[in-house]
C-alpha positions in Angstrom: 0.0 0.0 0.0 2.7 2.5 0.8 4.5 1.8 -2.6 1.1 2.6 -4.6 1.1 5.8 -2.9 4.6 6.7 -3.2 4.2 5.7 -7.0 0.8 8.4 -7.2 3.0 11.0 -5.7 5.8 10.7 -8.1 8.5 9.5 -5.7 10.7 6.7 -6.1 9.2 3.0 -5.4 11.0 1.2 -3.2 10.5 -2.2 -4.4 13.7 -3.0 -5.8 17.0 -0.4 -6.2 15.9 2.5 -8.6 17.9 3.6 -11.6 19.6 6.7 -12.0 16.8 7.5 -15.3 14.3 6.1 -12.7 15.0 8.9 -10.3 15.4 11.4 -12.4 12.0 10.9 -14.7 10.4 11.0 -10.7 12.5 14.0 -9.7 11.2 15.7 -13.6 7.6 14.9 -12.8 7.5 16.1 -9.1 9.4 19.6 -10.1 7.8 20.1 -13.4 7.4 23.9 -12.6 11.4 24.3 -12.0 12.6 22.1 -14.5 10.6 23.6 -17.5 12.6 27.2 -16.2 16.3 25.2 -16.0 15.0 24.1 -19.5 14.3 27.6 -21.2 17.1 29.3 -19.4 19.2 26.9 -20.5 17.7 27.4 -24.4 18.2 31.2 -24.0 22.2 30.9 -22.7 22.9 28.8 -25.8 20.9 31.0 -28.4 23.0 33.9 -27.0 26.0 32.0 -26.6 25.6 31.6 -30.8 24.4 34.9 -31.3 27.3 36.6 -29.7 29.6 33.8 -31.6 28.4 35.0 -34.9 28.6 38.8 -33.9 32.4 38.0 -32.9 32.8 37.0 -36.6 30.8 39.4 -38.1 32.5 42.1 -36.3 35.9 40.1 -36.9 35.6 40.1 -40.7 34.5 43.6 -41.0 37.3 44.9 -39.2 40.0 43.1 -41.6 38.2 44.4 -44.3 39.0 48.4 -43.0 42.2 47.2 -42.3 43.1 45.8 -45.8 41.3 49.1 -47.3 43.4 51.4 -44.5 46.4 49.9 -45.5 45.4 50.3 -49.5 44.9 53.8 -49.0 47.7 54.8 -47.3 49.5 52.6 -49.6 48.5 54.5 -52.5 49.2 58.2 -50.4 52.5 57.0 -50.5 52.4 55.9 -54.1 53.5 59.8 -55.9 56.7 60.1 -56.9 57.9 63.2 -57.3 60.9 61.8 -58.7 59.1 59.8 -61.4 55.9 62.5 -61.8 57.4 65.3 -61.3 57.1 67.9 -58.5 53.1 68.5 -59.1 51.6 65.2 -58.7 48.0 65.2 -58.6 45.4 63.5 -57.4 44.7 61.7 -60.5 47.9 60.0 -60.8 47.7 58.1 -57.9 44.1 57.0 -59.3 45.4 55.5 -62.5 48.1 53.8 -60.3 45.9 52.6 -57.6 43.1 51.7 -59.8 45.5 49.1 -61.5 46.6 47.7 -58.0 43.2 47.4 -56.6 42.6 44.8 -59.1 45.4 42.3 -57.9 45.4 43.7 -54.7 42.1 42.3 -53.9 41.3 39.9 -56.3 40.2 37.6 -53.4 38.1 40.6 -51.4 35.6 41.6 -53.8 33.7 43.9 -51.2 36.7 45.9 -50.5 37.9 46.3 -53.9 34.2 47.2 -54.6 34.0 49.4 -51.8 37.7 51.1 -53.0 36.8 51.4 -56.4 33.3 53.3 -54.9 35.7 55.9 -53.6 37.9 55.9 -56.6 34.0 56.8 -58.4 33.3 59.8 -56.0 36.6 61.2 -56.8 36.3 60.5 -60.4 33.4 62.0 -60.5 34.5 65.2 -58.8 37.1 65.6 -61.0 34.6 65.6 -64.0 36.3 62.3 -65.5 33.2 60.7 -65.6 34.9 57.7 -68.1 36.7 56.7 -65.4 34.2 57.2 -62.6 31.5 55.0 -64.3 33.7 52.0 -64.7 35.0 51.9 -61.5 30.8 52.6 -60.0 29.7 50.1 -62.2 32.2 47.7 -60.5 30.7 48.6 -57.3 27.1 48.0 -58.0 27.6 44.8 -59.5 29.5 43.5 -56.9 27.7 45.5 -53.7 24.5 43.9 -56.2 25.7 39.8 -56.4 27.4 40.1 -52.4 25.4 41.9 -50.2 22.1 42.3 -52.7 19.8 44.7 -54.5 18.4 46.2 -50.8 21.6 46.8 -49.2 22.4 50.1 -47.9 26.3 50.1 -50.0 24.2 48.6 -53.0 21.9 51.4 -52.7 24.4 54.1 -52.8 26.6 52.9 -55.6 23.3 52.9 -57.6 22.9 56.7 -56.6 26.8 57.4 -57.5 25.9 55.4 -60.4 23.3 57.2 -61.9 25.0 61.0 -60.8 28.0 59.8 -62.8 25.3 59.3 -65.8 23.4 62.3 -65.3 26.7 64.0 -65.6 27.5 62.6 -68.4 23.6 63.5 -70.2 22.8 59.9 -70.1 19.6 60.6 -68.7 17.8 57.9 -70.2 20.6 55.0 -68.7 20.6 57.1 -65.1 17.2 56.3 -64.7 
C-alpha cells in the first residue's frame, strides 16, 4: 500500500534499487514547474552563446576588411613620386596607379575592392572624368548587387553614385 502511494506522488518506489533514469524521470515529474525554467534558461544561454559567436565573426571580418582598405589607402598616399611624376603630382595619378593595384590587390576581397573602387567613383566623379568614374561605380554595383544584394544600404548608394555619374555625363535615359 505505501508503494502505490509513493508511485501516485511521483516519488521513487522502493520495491527494488531505482535507476539513475528512474529517479530522475520521478525528480522531472514532481518539479515540473522548475525544471521547465532550467529548460528555457538553459535554451536562452545557448541561443545567446551563438548569437554573440556570430557577432564575434561578423565584427571580426569587417574589421580586416577596413584594415586591408586602410592599408590600401595609405599605400596609395604614398604611391607619388615626385621623382618619377614630377614635382606636381596630382590627385589623378595616384588613381590611375591605384586603380590598377586594386585589381590584384584584392582579387580575393571583392567587397573591399568594390568598396575602393566606390571611392575611386566619387573622386572620379569630382574631377569631372566621368569615363573613369563610371567604370569603377559600375564595379561597385555589381558586386555591392551579387554580395550583399539589391536592398543593401552600399548597393543602394553605388546605384545613386551610379546614376549622378550618368546624369553628368547627359545619359539621362541609362541614369534612370
Amino acid at each position: 500500500v505505501m508503494e502505490i502511494h509513493r508511485f501516485l506522488n511521483n516519488e521513487p518506489v522502493l520495491v527494488g534499487p531505482p535507476s539513475a533514469a528512474y529517479r530522475i524521470r520521478k525528480l522531472i515529474r514532481r518539479r515540473r514547474g522548475v525544471v521547465t525554467a532550467a529548460a528555457v534558461i538553459l535554451v536562452v544561454l545557448l541561443i545567446g552563446g551563438v548569437a554573440t559567436g556570430w557577432q564575434t565573426y561578423a565584427v571580426r571580418r569587417q574589421s580586416e576588411k577596413l584594415r586591408a582598405s586602410l592599408d590600401f589607402l595609405h599605400d596609395m598616399l604614398r604611391t607619388p613620386d615626385p621623382l618619377a611624376l614630377g614635382r606636381d603630382a596630382k590627385v589623378m595619378d595616384m588613381l590611375d596607379g591605384a586603380a590598377v593595384r586594386v585589381e590584384t590587390q584584392f582579387a580575393g576581397a571583392p567587397e573591399v575592392a568594390a568598396s575602393i573602387r566606390h571611392a575611386f567613383a566619387r573622386t572620379y566623379e569630382a574631377l569631372g572624368l566621368y569615363g573613369q568614374a563610371e567604370t569603377h561605380a559600375r564595379f561597385a554595383v555589381d558586386t555591392y548587387t551579387r554580395d550583399l544584394g539589391p536592398e543593401n544600404r552600399e548597393t543602394l548608394d553605388a546605384v545613386g553614385l551610379l546614376a549622378l555619374i550618368l546624369f553628368d555625363k547627359d545619359e539621362v535615359d541609362d541614369a534612370e
